[in-house]
PyMOL Python script that loads the backbone (N, CA, C, O; Angstrom):
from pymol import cmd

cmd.read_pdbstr("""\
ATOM      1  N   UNK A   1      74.277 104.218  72.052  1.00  0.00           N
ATOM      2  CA  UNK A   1      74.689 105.216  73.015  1.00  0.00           C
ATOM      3  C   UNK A   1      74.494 104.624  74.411  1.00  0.00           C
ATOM      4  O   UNK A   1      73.498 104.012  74.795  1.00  0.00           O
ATOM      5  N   UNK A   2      75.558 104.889  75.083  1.00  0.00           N
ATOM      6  CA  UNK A   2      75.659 103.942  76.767  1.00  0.00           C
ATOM      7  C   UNK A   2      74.982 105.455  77.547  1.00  0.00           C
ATOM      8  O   UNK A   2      74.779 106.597  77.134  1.00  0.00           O
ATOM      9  N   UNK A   3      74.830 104.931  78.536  1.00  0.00           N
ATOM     10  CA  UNK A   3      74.976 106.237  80.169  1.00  0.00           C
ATOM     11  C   UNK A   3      76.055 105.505  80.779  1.00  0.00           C
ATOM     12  O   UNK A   3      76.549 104.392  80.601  1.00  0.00           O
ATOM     13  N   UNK A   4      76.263 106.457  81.540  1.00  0.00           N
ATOM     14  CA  UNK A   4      76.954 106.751  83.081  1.00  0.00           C
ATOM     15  C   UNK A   4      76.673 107.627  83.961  1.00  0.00           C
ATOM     16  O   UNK A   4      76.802 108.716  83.401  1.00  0.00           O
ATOM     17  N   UNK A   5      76.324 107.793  85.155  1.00  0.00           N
ATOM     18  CA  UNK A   5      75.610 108.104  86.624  1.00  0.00           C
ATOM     19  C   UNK A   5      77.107 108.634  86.946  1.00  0.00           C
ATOM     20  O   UNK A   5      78.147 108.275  86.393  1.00  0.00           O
ATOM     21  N   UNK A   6      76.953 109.534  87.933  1.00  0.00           N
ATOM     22  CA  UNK A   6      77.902 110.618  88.543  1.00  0.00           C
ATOM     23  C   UNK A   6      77.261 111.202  89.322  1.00  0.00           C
ATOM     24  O   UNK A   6      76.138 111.430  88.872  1.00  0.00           O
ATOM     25  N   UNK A   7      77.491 111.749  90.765  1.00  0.00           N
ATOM     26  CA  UNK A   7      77.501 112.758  91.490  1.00  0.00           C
ATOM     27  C   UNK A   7      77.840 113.801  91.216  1.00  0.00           C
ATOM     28  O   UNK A   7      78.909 113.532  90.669  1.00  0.00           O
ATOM     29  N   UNK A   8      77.733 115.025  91.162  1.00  0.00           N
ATOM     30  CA  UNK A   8      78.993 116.274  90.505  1.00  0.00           C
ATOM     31  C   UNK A   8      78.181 117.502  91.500  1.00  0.00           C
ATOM     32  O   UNK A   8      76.957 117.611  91.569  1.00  0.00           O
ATOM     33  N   UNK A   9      78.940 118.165  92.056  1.00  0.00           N
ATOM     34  CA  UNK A   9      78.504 119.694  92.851  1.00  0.00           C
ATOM     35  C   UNK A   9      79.216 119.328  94.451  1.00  0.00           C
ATOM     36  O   UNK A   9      80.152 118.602  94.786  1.00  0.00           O
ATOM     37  N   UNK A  10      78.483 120.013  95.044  1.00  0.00           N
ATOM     38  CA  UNK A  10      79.261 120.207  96.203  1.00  0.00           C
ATOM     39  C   UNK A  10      78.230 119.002  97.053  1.00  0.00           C
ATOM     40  O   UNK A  10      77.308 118.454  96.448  1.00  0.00           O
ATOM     41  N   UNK A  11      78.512 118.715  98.412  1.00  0.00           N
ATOM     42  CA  UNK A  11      77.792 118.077  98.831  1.00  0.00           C
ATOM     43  C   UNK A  11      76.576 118.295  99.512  1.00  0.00           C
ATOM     44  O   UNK A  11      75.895 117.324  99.839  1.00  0.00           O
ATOM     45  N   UNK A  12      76.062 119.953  99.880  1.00  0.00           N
ATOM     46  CA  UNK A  12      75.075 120.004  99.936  1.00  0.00           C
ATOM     47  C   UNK A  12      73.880 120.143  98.876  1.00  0.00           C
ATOM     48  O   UNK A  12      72.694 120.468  98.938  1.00  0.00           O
ATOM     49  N   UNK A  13      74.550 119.838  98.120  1.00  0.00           N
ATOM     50  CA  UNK A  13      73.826 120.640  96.511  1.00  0.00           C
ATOM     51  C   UNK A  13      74.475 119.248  95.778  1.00  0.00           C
ATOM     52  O   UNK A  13      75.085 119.609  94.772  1.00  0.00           O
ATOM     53  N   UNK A  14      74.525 118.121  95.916  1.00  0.00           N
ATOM     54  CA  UNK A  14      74.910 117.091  94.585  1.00  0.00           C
ATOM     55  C   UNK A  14      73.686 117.053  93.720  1.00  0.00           C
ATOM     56  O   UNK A  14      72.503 117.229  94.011  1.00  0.00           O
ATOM     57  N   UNK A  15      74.339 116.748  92.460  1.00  0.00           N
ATOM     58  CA  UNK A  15      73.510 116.741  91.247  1.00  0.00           C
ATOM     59  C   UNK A  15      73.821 115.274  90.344  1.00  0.00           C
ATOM     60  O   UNK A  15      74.996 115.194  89.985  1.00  0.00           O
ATOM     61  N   UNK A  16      72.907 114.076  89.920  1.00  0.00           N
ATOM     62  CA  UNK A  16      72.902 113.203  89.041  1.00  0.00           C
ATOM     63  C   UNK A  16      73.162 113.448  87.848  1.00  0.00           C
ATOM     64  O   UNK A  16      72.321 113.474  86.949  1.00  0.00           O
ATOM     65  N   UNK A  17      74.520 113.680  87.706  1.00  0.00           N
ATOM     66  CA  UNK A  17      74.660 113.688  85.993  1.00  0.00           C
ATOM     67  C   UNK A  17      74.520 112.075  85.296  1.00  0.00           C
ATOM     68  O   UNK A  17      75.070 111.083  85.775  1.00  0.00           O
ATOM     69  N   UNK A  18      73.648 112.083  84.052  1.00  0.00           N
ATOM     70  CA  UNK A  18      73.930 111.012  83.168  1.00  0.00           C
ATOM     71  C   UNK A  18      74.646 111.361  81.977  1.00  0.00           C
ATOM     72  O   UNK A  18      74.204 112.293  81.306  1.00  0.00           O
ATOM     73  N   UNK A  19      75.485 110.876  81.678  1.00  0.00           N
ATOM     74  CA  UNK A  19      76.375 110.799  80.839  1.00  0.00           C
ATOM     75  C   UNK A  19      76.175 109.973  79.356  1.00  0.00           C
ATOM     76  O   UNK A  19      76.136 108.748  79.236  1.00  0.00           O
ATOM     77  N   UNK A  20      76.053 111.039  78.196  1.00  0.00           N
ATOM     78  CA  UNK A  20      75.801 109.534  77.207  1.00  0.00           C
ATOM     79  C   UNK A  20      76.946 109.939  76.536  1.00  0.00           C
ATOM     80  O   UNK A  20      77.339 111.058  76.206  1.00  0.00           O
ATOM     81  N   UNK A  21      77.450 108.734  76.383  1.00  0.00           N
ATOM     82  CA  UNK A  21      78.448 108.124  75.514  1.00  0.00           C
ATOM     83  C   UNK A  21      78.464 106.981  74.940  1.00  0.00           C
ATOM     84  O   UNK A  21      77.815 105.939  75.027  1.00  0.00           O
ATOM     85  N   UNK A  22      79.879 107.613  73.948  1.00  0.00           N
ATOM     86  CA  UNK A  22      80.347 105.632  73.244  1.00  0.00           C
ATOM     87  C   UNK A  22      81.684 104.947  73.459  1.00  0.00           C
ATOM     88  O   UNK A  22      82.806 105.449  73.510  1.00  0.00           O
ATOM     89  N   UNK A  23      81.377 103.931  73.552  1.00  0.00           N
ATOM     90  CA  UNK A  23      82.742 103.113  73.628  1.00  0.00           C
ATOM     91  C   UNK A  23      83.099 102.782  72.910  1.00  0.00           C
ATOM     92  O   UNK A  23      82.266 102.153  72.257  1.00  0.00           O
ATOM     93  N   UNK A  24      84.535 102.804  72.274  1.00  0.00           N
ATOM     94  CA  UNK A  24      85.250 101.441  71.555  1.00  0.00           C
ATOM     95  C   UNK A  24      86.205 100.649  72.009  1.00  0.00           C
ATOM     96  O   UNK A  24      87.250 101.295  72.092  1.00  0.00           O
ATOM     97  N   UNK A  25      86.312  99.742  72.284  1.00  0.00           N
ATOM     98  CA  UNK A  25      86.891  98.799  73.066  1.00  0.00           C
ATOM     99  C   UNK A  25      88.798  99.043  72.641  1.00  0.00           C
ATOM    100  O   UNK A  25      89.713  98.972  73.462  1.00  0.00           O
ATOM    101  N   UNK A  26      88.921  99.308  71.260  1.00  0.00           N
ATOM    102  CA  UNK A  26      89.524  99.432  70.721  1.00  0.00           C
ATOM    103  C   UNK A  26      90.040  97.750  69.985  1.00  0.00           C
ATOM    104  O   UNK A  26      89.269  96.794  69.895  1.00  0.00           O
ATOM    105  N   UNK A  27      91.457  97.745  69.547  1.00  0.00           N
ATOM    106  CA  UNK A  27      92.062  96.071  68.355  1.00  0.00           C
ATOM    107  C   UNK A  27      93.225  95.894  69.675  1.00  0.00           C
ATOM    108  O   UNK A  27      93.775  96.785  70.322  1.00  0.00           O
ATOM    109  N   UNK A  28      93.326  94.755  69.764  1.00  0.00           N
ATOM    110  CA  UNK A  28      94.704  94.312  70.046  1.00  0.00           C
ATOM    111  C   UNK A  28      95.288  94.522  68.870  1.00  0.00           C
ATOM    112  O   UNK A  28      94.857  94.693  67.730  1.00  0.00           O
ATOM    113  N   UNK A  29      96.845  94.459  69.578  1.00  0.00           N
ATOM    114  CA  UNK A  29      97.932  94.278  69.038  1.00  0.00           C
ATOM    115  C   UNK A  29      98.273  92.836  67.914  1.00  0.00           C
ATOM    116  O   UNK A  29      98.424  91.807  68.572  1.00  0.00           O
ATOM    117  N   UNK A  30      98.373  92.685  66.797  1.00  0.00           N
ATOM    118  CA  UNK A  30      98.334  91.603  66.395  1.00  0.00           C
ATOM    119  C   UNK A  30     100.342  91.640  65.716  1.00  0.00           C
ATOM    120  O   UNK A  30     100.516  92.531  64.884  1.00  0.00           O
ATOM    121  N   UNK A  31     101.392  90.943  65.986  1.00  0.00           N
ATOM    122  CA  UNK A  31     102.470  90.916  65.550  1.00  0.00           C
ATOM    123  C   UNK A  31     102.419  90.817  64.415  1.00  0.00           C
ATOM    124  O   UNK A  31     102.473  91.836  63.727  1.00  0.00           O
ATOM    125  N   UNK A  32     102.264  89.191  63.666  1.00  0.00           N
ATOM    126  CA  UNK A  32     102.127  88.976  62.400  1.00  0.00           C
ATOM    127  C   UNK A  32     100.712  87.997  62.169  1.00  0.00           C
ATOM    128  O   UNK A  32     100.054  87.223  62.865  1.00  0.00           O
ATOM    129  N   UNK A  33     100.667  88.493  60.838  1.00  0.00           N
ATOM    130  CA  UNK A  33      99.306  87.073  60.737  1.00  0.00           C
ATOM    131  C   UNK A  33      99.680  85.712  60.333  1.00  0.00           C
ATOM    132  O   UNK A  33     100.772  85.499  59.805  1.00  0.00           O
ATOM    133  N   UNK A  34      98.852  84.809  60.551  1.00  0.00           N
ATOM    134  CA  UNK A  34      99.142  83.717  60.025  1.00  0.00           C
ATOM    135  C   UNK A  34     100.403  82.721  58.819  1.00  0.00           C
ATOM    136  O   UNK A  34     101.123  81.723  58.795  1.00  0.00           O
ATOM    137  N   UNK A  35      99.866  84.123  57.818  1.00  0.00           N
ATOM    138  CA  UNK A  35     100.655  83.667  56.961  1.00  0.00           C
ATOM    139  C   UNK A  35     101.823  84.361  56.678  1.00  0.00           C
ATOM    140  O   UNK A  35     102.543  84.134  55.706  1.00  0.00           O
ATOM    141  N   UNK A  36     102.048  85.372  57.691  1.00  0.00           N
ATOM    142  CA  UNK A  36     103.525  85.724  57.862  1.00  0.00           C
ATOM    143  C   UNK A  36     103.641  87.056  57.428  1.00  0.00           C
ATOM    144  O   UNK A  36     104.787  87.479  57.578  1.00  0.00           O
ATOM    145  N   UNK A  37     102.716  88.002  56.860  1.00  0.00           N
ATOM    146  CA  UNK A  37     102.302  89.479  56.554  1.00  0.00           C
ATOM    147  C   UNK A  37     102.787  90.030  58.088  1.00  0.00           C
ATOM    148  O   UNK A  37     102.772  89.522  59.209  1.00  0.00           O
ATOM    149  N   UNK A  38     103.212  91.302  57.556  1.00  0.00           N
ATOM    150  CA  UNK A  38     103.039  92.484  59.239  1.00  0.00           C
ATOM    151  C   UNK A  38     101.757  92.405  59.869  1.00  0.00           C
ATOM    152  O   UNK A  38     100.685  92.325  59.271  1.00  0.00           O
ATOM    153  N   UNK A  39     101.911  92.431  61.014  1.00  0.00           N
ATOM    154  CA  UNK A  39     100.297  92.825  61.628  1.00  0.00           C
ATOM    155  C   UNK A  39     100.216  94.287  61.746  1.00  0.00           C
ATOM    156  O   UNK A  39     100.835  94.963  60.924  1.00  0.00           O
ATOM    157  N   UNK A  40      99.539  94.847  62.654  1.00  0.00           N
ATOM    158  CA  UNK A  40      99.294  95.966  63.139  1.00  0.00           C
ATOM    159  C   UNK A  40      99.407  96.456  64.429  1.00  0.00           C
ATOM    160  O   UNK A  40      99.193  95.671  65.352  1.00  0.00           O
ATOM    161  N   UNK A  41      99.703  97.607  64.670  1.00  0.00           N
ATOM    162  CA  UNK A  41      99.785  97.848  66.373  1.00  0.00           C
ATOM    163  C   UNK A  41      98.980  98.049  66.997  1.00  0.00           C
ATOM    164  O   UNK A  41      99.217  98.353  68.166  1.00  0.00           O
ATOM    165  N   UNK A  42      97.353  97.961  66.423  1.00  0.00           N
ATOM    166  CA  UNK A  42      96.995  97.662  67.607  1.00  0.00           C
ATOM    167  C   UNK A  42      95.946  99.185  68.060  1.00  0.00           C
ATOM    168  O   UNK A  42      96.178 100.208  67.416  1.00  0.00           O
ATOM    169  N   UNK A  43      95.027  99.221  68.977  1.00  0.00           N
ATOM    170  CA  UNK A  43      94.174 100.737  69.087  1.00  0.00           C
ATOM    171  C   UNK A  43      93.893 100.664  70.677  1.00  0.00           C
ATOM    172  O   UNK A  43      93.504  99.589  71.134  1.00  0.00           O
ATOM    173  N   UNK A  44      94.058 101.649  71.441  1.00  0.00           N
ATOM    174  CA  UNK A  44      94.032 101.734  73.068  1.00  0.00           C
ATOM    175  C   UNK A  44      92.218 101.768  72.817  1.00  0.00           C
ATOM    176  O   UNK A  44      91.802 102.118  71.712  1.00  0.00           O
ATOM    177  N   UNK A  45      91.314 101.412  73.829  1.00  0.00           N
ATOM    178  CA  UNK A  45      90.290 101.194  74.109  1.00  0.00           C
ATOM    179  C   UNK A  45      89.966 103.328  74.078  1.00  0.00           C
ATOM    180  O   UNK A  45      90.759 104.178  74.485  1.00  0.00           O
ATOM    181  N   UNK A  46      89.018 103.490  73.657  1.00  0.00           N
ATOM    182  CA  UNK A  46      88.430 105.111  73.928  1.00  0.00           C
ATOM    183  C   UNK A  46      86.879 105.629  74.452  1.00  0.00           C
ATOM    184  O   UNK A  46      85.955 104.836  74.636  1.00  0.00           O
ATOM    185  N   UNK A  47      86.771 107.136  74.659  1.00  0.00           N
ATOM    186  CA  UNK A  47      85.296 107.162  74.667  1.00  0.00           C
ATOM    187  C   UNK A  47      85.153 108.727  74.385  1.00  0.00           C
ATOM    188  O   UNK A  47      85.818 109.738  74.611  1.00  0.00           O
ATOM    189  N   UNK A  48      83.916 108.396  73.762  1.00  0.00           N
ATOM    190  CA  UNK A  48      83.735 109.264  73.345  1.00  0.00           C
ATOM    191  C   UNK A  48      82.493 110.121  73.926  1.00  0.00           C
ATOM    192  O   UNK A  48      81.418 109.698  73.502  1.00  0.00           O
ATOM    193  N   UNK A  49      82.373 111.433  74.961  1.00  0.00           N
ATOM    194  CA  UNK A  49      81.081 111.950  75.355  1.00  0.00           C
ATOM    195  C   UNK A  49      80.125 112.785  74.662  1.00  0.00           C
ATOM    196  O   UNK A  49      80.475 113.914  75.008  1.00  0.00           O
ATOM    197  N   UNK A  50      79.350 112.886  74.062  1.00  0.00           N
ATOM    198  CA  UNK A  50      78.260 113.620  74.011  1.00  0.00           C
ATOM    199  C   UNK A  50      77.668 114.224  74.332  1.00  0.00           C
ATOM    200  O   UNK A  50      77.538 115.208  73.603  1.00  0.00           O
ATOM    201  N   UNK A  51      76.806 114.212  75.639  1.00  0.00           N
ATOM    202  CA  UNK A  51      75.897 114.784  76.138  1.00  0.00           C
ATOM    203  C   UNK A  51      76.184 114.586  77.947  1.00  0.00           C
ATOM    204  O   UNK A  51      76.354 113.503  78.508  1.00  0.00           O
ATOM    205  N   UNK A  52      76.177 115.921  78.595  1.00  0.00           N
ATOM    206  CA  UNK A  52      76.047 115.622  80.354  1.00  0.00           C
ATOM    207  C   UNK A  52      74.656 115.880  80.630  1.00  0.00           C
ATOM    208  O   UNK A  52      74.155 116.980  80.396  1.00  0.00           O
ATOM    209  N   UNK A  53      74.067 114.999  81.073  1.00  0.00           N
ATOM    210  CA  UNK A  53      72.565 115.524  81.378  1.00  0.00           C
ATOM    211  C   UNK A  53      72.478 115.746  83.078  1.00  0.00           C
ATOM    212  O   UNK A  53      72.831 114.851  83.846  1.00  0.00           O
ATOM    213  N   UNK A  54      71.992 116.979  83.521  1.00  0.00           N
ATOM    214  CA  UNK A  54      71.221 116.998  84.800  1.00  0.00           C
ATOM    215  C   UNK A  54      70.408 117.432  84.975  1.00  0.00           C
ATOM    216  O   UNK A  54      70.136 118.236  84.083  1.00  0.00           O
ATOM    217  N   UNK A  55      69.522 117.371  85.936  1.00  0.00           N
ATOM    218  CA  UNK A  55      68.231 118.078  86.137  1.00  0.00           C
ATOM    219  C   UNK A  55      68.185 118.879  87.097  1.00  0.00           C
ATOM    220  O   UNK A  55      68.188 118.451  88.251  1.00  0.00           O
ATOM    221  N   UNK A  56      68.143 119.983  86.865  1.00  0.00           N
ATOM    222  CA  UNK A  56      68.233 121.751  87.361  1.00  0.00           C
ATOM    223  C   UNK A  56      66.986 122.347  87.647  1.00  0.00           C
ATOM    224  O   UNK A  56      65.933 121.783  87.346  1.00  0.00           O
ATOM    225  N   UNK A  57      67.028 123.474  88.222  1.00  0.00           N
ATOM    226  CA  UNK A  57      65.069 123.980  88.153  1.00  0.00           C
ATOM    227  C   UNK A  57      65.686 125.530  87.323  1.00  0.00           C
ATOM    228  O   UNK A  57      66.868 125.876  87.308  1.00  0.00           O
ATOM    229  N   UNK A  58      64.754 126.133  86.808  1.00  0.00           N
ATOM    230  CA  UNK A  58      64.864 127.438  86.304  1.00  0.00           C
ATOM    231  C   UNK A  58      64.662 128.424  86.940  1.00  0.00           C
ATOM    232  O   UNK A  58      64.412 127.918  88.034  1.00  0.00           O
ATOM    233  N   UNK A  59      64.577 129.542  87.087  1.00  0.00           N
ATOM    234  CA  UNK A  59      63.997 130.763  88.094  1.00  0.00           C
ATOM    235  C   UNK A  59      62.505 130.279  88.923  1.00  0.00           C
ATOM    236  O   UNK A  59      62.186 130.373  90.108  1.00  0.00           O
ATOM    237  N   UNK A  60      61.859 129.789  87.856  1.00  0.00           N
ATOM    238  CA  UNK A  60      60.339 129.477  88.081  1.00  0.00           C
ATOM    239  C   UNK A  60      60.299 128.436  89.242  1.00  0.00           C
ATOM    240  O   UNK A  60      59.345 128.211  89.986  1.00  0.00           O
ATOM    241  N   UNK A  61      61.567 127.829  89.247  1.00  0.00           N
ATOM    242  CA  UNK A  61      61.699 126.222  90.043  1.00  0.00           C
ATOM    243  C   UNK A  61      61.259 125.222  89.599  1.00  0.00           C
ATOM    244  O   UNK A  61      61.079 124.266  90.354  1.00  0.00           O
ATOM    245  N   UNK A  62      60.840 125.110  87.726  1.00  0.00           N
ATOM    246  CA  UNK A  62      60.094 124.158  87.171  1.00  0.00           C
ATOM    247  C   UNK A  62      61.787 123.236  86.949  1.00  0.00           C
ATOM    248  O   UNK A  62      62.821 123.794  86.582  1.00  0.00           O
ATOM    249  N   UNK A  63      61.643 121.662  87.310  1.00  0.00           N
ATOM    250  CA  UNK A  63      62.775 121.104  87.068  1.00  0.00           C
ATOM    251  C   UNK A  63      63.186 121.074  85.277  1.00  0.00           C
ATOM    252  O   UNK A  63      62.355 121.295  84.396  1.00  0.00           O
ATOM    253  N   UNK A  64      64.131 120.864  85.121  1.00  0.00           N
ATOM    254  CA  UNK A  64      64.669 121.002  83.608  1.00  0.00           C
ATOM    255  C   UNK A  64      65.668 120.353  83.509  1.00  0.00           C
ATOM    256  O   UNK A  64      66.540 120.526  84.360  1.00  0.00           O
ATOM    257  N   UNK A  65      65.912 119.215  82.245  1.00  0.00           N
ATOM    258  CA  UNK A  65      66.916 119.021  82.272  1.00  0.00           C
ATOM    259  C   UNK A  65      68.011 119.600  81.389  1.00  0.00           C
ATOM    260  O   UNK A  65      67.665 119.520  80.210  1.00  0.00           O
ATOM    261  N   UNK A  66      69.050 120.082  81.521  1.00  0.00           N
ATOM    262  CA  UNK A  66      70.232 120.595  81.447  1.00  0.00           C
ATOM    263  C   UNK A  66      71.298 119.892  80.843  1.00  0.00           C
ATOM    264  O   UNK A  66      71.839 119.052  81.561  1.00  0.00           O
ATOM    265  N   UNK A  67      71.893 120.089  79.252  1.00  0.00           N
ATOM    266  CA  UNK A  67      73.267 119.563  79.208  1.00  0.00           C
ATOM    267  C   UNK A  67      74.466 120.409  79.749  1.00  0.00           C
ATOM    268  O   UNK A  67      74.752 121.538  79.351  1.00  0.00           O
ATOM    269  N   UNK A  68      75.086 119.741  80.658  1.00  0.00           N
ATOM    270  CA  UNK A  68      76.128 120.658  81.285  1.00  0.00           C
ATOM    271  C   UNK A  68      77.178 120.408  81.034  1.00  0.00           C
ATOM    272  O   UNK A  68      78.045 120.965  81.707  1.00  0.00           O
ATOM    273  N   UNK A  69      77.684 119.263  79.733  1.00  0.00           N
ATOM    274  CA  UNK A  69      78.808 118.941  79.482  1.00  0.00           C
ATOM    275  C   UNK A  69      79.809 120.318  79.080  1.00  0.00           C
ATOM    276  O   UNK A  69      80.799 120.458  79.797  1.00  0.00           O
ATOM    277  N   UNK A  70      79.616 121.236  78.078  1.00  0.00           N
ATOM    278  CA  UNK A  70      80.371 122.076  78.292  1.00  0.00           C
ATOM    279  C   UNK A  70      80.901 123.029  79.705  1.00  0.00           C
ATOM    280  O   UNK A  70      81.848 123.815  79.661  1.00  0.00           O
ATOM    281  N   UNK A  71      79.940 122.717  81.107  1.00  0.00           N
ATOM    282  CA  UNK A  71      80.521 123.477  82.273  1.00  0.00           C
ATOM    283  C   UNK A  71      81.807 122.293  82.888  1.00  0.00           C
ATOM    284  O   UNK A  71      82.902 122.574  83.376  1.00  0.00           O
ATOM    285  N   UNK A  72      81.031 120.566  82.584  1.00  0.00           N
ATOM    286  CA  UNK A  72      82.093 120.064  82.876  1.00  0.00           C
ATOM    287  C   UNK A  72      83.609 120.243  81.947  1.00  0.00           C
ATOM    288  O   UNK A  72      84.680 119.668  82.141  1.00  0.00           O
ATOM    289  N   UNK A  73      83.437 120.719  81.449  1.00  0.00           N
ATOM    290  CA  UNK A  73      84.770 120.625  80.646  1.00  0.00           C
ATOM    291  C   UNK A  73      85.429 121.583  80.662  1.00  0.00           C
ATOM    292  O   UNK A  73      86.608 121.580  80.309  1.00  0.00           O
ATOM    293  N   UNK A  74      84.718 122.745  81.134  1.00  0.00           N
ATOM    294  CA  UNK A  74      85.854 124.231  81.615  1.00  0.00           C
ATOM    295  C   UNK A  74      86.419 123.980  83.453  1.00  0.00           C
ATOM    296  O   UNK A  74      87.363 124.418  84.110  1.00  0.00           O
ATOM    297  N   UNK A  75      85.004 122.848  83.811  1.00  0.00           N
ATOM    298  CA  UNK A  75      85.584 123.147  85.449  1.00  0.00           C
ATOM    299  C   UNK A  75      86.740 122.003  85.590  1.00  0.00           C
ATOM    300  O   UNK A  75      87.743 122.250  86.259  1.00  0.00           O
ATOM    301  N   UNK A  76      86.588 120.880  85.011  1.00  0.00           N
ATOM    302  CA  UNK A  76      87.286 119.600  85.419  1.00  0.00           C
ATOM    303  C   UNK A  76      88.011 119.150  84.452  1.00  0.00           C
ATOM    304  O   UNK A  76      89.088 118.572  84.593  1.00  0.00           O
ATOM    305  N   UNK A  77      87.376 119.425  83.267  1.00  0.00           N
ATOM    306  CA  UNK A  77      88.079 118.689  81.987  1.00  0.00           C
ATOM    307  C   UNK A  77      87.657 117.170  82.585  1.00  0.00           C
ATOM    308  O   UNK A  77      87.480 116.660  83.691  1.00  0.00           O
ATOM    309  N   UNK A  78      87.610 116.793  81.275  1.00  0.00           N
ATOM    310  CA  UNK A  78      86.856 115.517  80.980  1.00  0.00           C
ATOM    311  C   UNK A  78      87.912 114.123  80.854  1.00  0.00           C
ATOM    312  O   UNK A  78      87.449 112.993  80.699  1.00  0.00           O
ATOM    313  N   UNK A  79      89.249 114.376  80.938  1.00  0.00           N
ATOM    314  CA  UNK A  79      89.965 113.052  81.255  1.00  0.00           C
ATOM    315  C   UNK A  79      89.790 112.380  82.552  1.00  0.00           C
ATOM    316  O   UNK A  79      90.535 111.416  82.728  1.00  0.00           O
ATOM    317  N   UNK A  80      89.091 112.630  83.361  1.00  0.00           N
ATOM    318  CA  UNK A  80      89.299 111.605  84.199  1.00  0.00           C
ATOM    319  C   UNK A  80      88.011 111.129  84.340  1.00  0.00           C
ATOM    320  O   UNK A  80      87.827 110.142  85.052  1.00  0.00           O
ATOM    321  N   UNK A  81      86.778 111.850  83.588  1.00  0.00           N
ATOM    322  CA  UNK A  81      85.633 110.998  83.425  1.00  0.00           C
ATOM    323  C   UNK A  81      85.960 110.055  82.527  1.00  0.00           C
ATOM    324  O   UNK A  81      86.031 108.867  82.843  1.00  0.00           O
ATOM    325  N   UNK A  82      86.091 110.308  81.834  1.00  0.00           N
ATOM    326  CA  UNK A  82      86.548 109.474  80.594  1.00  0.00           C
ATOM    327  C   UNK A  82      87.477 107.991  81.157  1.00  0.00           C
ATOM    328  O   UNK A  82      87.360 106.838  80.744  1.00  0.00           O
ATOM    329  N   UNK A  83      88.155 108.389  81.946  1.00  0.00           N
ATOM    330  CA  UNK A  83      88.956 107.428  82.815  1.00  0.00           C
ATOM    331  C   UNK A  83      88.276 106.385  83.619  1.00  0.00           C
ATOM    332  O   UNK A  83      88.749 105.251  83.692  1.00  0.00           O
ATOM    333  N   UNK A  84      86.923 106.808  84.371  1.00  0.00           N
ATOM    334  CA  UNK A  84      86.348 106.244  85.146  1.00  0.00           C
ATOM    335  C   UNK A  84      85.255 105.423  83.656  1.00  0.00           C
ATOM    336  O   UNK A  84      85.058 104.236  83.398  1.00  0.00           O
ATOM    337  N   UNK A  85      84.967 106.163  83.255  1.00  0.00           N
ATOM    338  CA  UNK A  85      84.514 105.265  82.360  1.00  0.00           C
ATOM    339  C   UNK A  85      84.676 104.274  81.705  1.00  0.00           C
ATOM    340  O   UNK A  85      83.924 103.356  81.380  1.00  0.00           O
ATOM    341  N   UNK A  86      86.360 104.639  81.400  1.00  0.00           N
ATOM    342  CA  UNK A  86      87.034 102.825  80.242  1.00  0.00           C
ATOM    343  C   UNK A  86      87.062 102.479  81.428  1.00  0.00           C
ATOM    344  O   UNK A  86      86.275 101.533  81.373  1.00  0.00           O
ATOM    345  N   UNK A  87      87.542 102.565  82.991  1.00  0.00           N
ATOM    346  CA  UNK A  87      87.434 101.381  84.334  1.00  0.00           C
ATOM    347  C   UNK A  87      86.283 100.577  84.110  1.00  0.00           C
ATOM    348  O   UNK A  87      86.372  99.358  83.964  1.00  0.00           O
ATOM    349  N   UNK A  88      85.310 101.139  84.079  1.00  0.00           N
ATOM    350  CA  UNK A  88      84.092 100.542  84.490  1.00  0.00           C
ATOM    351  C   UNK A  88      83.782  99.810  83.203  1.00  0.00           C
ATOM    352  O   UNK A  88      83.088  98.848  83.530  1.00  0.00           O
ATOM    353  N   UNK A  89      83.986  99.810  81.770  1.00  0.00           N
ATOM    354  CA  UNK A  89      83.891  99.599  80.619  1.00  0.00           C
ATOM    355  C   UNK A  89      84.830  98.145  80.095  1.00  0.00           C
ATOM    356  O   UNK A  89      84.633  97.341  79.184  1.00  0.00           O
ATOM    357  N   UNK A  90      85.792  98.249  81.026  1.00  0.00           N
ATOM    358  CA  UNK A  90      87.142  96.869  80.875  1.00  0.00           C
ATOM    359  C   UNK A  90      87.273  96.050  81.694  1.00  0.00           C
ATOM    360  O   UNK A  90      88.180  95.219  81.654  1.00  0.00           O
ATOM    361  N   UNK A  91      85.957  96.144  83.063  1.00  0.00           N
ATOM    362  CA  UNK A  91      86.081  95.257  84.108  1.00  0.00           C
ATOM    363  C   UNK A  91      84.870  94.084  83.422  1.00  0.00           C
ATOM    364  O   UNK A  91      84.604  93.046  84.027  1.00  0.00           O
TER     365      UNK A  91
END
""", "prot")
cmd.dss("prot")
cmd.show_as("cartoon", "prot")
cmd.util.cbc("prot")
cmd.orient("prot")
């Protein structure tokens, strides 16, 4: 399981999300093999998230950490994390 670091909230109020996820790089494309069989087409690189972690306080103000991946995914939807992630994952 990887992380990834994020900013997320407004800017007087930003919050450190860590992000755990997985990568698969995914297959190239292979035409034919060697000995002249079909190859295969091949799998786009993916990822897969799990868990958004941040650390929040409760009424009490005791800090806590928080999975907030389901708020990210009603406010933003998760393709373009996901996006920043294979970037950073294929460089």
């Amino acid at each position: 399981m990887l992380e990834y670091e994020f900013d997320w909230g407004t800017y007087d109020v930003p919050y450190i999300v860590t992000i755990e996820y997985e990568y698969d790089p995914g297959e190239p494309m292979i035409h034919t093999y060697p000995n002249g069989d079909p190859g295969h087409p091949g799998s786009a690189p993916s990822v897969t998230i799990y868990h958004a972690w941040a650390t929040l306080k409760d009424r009490k103000g005791k800090e806590i950490e928080v999975d907030v991946l389901t708020i990210l995914e009603n406010q933003e939807g998760l393709d373009g994390l996901e996006g920043l992630i294979l970037e950073d994952n294929h460089e």
